[in-house]
C-alpha positions as YAML, in Angstrom:
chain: A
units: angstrom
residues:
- id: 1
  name: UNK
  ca: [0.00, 0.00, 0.00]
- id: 2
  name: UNK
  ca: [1.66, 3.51, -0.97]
- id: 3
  name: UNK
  ca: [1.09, 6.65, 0.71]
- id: 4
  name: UNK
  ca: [-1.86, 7.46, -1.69]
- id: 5
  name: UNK
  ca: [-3.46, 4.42, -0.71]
- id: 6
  name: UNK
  ca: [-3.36, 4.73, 2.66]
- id: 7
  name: UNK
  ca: [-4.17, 8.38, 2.58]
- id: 8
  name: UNK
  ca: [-7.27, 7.63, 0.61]
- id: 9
  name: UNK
  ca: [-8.37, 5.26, 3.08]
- id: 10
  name: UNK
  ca: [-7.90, 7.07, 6.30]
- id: 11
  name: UNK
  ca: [-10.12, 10.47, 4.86]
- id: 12
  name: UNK
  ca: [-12.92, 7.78, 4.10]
- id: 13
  name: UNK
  ca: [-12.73, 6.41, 6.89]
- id: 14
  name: UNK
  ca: [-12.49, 8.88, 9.69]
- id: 15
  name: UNK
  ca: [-13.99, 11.66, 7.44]
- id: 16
  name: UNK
  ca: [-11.39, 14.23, 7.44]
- id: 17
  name: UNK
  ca: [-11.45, 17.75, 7.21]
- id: 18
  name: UNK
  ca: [-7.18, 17.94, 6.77]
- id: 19
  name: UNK
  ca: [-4.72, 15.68, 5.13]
- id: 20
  name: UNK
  ca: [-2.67, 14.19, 7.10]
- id: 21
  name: UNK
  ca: [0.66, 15.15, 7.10]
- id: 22
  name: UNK
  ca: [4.03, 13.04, 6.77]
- id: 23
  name: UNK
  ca: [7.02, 14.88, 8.38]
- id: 24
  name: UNK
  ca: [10.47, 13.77, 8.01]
- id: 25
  name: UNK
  ca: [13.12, 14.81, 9.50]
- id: 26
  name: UNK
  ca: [16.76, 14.77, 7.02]
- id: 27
  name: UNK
  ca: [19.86, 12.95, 7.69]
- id: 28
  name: UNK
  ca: [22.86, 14.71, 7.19]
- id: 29
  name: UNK
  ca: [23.97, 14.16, 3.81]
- id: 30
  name: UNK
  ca: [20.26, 13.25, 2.87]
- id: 31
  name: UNK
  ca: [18.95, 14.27, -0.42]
- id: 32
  name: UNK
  ca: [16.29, 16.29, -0.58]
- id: 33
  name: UNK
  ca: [12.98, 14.73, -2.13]
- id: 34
  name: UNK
  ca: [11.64, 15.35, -5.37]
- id: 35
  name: UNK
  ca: [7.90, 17.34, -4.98]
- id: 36
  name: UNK
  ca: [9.34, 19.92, -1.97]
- id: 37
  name: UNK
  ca: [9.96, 23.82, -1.96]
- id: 38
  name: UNK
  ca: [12.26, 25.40, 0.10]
- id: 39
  name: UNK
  ca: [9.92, 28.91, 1.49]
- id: 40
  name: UNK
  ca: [11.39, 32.29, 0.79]
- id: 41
  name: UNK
  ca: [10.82, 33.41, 4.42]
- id: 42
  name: UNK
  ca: [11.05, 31.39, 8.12]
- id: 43
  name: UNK
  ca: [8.20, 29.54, 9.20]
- id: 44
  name: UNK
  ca: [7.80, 27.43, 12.92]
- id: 45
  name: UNK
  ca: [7.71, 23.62, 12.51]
- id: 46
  name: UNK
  ca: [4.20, 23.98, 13.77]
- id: 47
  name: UNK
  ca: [2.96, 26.20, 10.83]
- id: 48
  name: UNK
  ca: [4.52, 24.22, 8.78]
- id: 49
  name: UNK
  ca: [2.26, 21.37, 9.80]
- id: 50
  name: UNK
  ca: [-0.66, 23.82, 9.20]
- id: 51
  name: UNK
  ca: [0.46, 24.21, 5.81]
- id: 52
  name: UNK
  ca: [0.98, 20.94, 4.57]
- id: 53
  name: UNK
  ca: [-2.52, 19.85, 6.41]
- id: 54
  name: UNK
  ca: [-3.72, 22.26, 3.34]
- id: 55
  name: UNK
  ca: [-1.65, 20.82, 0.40]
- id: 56
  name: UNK
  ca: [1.95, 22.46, 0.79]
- id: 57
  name: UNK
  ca: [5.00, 20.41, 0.11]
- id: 58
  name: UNK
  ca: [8.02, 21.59, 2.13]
- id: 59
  name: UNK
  ca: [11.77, 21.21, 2.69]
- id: 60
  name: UNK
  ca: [13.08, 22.93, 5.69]
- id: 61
  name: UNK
  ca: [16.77, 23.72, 6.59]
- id: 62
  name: UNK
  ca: [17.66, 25.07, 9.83]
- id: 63
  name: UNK
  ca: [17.78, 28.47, 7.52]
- id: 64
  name: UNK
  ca: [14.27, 28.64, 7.34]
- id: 65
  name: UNK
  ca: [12.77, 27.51, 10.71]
- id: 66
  name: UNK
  ca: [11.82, 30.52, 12.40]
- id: 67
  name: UNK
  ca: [11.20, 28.82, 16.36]
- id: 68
  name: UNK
  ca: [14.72, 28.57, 17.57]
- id: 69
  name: UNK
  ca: [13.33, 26.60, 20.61]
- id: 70
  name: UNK
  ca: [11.75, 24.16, 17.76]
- id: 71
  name: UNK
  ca: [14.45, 23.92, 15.79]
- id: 72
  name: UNK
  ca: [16.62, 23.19, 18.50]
- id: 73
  name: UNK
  ca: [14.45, 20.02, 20.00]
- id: 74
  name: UNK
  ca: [14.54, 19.06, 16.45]
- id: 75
  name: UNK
  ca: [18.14, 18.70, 17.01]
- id: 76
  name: UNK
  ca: [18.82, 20.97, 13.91]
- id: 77
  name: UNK
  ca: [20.86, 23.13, 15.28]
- id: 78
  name: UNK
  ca: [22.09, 23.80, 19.30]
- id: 79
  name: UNK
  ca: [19.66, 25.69, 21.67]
- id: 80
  name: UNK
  ca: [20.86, 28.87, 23.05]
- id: 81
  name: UNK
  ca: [21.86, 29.34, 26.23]
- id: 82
  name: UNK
  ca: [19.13, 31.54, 27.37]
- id: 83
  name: UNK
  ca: [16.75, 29.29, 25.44]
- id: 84
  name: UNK
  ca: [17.90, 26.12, 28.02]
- id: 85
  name: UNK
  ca: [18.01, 28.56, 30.77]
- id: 86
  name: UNK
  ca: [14.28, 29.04, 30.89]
- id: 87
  name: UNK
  ca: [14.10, 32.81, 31.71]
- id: 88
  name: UNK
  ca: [11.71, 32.74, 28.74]
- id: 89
  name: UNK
  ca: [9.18, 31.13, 29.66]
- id: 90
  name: UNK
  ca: [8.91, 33.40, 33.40]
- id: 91
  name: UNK
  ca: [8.90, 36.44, 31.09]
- id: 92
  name: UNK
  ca: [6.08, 35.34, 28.80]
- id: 93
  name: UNK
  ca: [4.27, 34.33, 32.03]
- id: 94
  name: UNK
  ca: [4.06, 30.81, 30.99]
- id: 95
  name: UNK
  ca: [5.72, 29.27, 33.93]
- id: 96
  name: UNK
  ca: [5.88, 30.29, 37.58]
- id: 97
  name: UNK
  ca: [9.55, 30.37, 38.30]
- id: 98
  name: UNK
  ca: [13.10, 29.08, 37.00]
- id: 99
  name: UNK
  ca: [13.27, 25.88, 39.27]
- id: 100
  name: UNK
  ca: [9.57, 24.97, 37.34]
- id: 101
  name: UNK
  ca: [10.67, 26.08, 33.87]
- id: 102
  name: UNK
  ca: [14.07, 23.75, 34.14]
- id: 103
  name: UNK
  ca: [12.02, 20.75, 35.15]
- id: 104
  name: UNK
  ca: [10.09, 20.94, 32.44]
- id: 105
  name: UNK
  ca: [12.73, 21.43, 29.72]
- id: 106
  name: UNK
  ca: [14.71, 18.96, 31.50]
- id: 107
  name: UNK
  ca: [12.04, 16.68, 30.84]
- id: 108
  name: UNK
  ca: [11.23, 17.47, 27.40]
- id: 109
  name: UNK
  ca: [11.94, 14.93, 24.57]
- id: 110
  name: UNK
  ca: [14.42, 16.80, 22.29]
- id: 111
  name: UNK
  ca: [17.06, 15.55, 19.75]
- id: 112
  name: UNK
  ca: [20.69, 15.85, 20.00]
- id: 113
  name: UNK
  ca: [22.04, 19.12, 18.39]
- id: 114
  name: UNK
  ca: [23.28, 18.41, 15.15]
- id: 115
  name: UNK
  ca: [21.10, 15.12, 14.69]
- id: 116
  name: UNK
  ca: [19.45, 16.22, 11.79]
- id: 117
  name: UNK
  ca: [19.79, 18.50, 9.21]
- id: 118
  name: UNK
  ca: [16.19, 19.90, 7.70]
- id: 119
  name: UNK
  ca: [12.76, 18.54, 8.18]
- id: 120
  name: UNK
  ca: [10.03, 17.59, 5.50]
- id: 121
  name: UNK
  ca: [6.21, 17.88, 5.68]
- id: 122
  name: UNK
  ca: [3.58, 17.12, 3.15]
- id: 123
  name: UNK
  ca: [0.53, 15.80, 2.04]
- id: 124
  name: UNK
  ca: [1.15, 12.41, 3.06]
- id: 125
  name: UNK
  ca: [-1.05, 11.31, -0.43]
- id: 126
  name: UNK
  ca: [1.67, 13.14, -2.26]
- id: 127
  name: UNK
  ca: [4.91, 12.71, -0.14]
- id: 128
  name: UNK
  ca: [7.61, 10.99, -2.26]
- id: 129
  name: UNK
  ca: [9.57, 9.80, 0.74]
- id: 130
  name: UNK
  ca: [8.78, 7.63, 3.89]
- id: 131
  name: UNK
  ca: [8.07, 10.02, 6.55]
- id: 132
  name: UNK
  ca: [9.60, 9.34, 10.31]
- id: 133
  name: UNK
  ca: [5.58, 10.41, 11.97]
- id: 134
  name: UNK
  ca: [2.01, 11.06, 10.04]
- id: 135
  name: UNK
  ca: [0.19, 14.02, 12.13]
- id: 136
  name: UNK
  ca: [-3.43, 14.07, 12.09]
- id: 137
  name: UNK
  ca: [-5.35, 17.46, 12.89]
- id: 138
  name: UNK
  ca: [-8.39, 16.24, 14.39]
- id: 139
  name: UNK
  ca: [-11.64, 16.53, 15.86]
- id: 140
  name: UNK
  ca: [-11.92, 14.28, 19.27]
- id: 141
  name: UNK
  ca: [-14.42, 11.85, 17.86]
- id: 142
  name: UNK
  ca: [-11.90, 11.25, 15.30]
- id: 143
  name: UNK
  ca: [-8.92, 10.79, 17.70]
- id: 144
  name: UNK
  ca: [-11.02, 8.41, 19.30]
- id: 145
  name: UNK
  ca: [-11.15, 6.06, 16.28]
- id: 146
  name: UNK
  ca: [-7.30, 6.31, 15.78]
- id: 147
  name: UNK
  ca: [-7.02, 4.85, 19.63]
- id: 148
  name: UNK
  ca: [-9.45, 2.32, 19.39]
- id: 149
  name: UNK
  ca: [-7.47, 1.20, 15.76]
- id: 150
  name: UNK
  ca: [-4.62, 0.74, 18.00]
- id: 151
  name: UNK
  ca: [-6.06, -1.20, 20.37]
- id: 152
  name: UNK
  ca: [-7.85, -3.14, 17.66]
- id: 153
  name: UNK
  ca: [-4.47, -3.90, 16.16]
- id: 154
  name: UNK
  ca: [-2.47, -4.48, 19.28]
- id: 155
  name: UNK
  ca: [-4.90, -5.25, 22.35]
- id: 156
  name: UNK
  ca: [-3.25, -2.57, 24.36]
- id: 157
  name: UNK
  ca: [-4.59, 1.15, 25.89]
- id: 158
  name: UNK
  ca: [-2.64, 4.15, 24.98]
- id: 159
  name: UNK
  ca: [-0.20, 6.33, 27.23]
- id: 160
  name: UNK
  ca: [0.08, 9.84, 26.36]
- id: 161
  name: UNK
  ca: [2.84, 11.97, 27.15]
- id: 162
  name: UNK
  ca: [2.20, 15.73, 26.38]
- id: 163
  name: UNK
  ca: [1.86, 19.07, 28.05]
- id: 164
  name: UNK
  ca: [1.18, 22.77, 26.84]
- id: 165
  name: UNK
  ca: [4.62, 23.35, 25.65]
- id: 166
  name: UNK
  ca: [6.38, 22.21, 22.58]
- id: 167
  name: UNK
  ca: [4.05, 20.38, 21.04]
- id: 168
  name: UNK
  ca: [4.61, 19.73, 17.11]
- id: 169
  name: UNK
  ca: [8.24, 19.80, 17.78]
- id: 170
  name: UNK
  ca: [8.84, 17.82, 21.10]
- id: 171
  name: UNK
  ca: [5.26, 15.95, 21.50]
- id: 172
  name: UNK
  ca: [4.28, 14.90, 17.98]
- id: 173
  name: UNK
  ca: [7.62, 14.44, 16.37]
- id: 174
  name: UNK
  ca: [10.76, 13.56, 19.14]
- id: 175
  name: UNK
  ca: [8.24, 11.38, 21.30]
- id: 176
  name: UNK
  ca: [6.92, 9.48, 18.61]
- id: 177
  name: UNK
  ca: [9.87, 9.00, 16.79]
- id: 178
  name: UNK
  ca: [11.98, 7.65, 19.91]
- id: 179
  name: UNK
  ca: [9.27, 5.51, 21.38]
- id: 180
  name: UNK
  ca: [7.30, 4.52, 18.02]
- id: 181
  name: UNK
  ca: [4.11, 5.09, 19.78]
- id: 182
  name: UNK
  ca: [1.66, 7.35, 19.21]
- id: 183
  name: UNK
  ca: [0.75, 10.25, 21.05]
- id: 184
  name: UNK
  ca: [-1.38, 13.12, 21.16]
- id: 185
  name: UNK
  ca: [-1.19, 16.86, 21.87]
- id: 186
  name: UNK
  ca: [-3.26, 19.68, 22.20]
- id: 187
  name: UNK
  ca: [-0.79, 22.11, 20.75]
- id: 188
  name: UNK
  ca: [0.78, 24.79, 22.79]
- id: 189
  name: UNK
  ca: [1.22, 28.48, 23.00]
- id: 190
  name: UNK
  ca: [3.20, 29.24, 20.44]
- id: 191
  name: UNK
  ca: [1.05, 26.30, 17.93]
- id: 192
  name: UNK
  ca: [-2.08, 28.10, 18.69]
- id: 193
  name: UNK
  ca: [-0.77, 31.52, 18.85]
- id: 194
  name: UNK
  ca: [1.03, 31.21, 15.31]
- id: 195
  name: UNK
  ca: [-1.44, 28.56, 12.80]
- id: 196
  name: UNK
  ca: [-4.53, 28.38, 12.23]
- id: 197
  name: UNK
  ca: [-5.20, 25.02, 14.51]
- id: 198
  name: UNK
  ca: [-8.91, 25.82, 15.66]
- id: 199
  name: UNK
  ca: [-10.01, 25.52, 19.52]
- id: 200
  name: UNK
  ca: [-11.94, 22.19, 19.31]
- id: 201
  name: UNK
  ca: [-9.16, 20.45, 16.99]
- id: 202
  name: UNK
  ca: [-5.89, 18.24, 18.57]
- id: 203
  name: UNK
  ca: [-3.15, 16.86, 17.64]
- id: 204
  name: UNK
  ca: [-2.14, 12.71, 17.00]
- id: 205
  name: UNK
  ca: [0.89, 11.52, 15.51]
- id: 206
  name: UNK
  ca: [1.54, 8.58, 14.60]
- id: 207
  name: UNK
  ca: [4.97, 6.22, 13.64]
- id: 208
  name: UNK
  ca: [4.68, 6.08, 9.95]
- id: 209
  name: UNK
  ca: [5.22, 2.31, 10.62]
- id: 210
  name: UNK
  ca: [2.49, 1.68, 12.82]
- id: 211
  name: UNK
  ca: [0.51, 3.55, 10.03]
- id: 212
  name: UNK
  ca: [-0.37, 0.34, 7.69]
- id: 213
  name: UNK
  ca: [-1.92, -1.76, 10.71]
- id: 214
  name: UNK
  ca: [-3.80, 1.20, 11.94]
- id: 215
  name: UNK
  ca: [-5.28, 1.71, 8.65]
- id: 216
  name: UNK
  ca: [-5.98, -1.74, 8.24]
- id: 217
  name: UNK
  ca: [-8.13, -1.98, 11.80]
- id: 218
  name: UNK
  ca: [-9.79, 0.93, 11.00]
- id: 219
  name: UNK
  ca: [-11.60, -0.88, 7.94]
- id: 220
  name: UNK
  ca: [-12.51, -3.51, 9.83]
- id: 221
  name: UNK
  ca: [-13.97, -0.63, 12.72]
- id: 222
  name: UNK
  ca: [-15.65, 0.71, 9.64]
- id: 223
  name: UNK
  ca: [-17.64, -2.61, 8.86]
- id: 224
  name: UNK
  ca: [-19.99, -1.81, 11.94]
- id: 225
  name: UNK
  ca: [-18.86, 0.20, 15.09]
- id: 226
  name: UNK
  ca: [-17.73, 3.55, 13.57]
- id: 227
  name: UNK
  ca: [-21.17, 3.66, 11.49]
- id: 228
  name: UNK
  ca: [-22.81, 2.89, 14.50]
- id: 229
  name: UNK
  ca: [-21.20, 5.02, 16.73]
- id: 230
  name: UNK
  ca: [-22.14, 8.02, 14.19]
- id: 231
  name: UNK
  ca: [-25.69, 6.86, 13.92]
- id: 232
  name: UNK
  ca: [-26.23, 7.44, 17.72]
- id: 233
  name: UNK
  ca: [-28.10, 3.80, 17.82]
- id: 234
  name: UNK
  ca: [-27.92, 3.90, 21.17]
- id: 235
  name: UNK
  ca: [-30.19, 7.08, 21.87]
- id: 236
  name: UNK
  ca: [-33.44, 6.74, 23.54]
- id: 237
  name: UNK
  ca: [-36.13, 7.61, 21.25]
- id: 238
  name: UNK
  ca: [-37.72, 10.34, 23.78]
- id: 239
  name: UNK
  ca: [-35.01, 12.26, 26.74]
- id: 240
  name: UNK
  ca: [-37.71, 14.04, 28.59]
- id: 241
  name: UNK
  ca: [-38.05, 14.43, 32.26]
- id: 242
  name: UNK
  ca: [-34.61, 12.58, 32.74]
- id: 243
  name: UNK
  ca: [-35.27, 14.27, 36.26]
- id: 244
  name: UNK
  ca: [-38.11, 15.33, 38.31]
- id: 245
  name: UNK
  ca: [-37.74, 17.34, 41.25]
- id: 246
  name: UNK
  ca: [-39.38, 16.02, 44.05]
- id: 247
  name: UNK
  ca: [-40.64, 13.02, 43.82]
- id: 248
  name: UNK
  ca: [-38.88, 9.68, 43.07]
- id: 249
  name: UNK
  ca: [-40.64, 7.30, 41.03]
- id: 250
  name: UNK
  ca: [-39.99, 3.84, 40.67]
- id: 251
  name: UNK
  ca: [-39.71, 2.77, 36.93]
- id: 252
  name: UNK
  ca: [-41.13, -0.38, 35.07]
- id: 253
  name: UNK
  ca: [-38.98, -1.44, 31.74]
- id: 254
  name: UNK
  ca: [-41.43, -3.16, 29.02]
- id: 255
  name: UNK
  ca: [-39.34, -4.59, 26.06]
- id: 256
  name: UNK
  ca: [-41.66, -5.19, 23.50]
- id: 257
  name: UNK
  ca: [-40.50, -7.32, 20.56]
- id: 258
  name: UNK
  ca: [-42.81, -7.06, 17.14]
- id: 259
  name: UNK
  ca: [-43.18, -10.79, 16.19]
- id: 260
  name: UNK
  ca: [-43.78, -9.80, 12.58]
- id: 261
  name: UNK
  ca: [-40.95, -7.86, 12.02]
- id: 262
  name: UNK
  ca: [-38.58, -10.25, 14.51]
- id: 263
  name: UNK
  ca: [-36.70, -12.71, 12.31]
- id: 264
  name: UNK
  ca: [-35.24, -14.72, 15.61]
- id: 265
  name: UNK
  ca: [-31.59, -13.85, 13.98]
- id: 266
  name: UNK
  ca: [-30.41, -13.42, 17.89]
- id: 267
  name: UNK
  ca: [-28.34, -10.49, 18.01]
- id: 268
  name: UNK
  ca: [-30.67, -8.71, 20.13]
- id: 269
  name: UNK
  ca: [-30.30, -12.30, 22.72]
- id: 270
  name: UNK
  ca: [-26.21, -12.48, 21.75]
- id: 271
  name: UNK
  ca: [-25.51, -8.15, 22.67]
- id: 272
  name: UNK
  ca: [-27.65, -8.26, 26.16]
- id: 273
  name: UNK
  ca: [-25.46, -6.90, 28.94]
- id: 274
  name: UNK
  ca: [-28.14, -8.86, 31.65]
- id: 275
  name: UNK
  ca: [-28.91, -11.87, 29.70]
- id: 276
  name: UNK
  ca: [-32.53, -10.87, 29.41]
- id: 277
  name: UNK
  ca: [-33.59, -11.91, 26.48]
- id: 278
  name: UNK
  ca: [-33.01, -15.49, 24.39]
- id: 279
  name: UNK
  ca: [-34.32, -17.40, 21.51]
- id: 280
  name: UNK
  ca: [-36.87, -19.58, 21.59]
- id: 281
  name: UNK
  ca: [-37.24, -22.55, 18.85]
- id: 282
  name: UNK
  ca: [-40.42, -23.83, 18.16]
- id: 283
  name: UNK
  ca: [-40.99, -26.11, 15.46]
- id: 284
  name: UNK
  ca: [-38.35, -24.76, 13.59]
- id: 285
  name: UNK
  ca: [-39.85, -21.10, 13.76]
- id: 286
  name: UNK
  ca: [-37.55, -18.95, 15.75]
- id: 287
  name: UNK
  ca: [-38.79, -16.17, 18.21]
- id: 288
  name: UNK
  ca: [-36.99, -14.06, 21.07]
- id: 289
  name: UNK
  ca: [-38.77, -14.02, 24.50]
- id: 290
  name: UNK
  ca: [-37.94, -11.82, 27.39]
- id: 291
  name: UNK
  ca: [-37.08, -13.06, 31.00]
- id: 292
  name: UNK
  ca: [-37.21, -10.62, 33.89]
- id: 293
  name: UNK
  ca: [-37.72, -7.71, 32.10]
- id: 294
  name: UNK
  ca: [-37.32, -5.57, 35.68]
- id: 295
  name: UNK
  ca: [-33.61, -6.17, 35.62]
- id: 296
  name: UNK
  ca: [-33.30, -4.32, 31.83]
- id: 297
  name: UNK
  ca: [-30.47, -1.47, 32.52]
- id: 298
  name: UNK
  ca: [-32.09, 0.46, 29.74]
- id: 299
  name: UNK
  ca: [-28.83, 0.44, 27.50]
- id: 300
  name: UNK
  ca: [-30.80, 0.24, 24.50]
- id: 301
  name: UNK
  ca: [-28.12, -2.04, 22.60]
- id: 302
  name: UNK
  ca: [-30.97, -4.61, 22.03]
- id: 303
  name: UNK
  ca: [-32.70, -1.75, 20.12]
- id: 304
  name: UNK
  ca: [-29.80, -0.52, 18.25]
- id: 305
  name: UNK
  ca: [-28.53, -3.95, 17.39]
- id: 306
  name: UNK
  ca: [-31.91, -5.15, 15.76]
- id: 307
  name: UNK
  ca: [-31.03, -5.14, 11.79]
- id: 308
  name: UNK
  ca: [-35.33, -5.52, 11.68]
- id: 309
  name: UNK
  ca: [-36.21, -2.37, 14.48]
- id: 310
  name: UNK
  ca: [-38.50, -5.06, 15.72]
- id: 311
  name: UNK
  ca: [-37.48, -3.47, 19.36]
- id: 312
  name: UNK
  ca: [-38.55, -1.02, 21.52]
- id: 313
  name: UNK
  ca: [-38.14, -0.08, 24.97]
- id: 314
  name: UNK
  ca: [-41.04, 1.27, 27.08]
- id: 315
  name: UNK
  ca: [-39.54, 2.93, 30.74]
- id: 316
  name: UNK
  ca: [-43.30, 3.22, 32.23]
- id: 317
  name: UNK
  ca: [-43.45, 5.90, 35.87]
- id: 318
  name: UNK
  ca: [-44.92, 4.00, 38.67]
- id: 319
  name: UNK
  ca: [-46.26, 6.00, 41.99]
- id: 320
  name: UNK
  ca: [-43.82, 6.79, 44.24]
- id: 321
  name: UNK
  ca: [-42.75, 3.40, 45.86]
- id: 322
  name: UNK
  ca: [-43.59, 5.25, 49.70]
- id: 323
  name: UNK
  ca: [-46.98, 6.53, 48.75]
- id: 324
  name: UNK
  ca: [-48.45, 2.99, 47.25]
- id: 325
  name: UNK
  ca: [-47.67, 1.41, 50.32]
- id: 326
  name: UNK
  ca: [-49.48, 4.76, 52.49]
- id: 327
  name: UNK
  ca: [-52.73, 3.57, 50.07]
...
């Protein structure tokens, strides 16, 4: 599968409003790959990111990166000593005092100085080079997809590292690239100060060689759970008088099954959290009964699991438990 490919795929799938982007970060002695423009002027790694989300193929030498603090956890050229000092951040106000600011840089993930020389973003569907990290700008519903791939593909939960400093430079590109995991960020001062990265949108990068598998689960997520998820299947029909002031009524849960449309296929039996409900053969004709109906949770996944809608739940109001027994 080429970049293309897999680009193609992942805007299908998680409905994207941006490209991803495939950064790479140049060897020394590297050449440079065909389809990138070296800018006239300095941009920050982070708007570069913002500019390749929109279809803008880049090659970036130490020349043009305008975020010495970037550049320099990039490991493109040495960070100044006031830079690793901290001072900065106490006279933007970003940091309480120097003992807090030098923890935190202490603990950043940066690259040697001199590690690399230039870094590379595109459209990953038209990058013409493998890319070290693929970031995503997305919405959270969409991030969410991207973690459960992962888990799909690997049966493990996610740890994020991240913070609100250094984000495209030391979050989405050092982390990821030394611990080939992904991670997440939702950018930083100078990423939301300087692109056009909108409140409700974050950050996920991810190793370009995790990238195949991930793409892969996410087609099978797309057979039934992402649909789902999007269709709200789940949602009560009616959320009125969730709460009543007052008085506390006890509820009665009627799950009523419409033989006609009930083909006995057992999903509805087969998805039940309590066990409530199970399939009954008789003579060969299959039908789905209810047991205990008082114990239904009221999750609704019977209902939204029914290919036939032959369910529906009915959460009746008693009188108040206290006052039936006072009559």
């Amino acid at each position: 599968m080429n970049n293309r490919q897999l680009a193609d795929g992942l805007k299908r799938i998680l409905n994207l409003r941006w490209l991803p982007v495939a950064m790479r970060l140049m060897r020394p002695g590297e050449e440079v790959p065909r389809g990138v423009y070296e800018p006239e002027g300095r941009i920050r790694h982070c708007q570069s990111i913002a500019l390749a989300r929109r279809g803008n193929s880049m090659y970036l030498p130490p020349r043009r990166h305008a975020c010495p603090d970037g550049a320099a956890i990039l490991g493109l050229v040495p960070m100044s000593p006031k830079l690793r000092s901290g001072e900065l951040y106490l006279l933007f106000k970003k940091l309480p005092n120097l003992e807090c600011a030098q923890k935190m840089i202490a603990s950043r993930p940066e690259f040697p100085a001199g590690s690399y020389a230039a870094s590379v973003v595109a459209p990953l569907e038209e990058a013409e080079y493998q890319p070290d990290v693929v970031i995503f700008t997305l919405w959270p519903e969409q991030a969410m997809w991207l973690c459960a791939a992962s888990t799909y593909a690997t049966g493990e939960r996610q740890e994020f590292q991240t913070s609100g400093y250094n984000s495209t430079c030391a979050d989405l590109t050092v982390k990821v690239m030394t611990s080939q995991k992904m991670n997440i960020s939702f950018g930083c001062y100078g990423a939301r100060a300087s692109s056009d990265v909108e409140d409700f949108e974050v950050y996920v990068s991810v190793p370009y060689g995790n990238l195949i598998s991930l793409a892969g689960a996410l087609e099978k997520l797309a057979v039934k759970s992402i649909p789902e998820a999007r269709r709200r299947i789940y949602m009560p029909p009616v959320l009125d008088k969730v709460a009543i002031s007052g008085e506390k009524e006890a509820l009665a849960v009627d799950i009523v099954i419409d033989a006609e449309r009930c083909s006995g296929c057992g999903l509805c039996a087969a998805f039940c959290p309590e066990a409530l409900l199970y399939v009954r053969d008789d003579k060969g004709k299959k039908t789905v009964e209810v047991k205990n109906a008082s114990d239904c949770c009221v999750c609704y996944t019977c209902a939204g699991q029914c290919p036939n809608k032959a369910i529906q739940l009915r959460v009746l109001s008693k009188r108040p438990r206290e006052e039936s027994r006072d009559e």
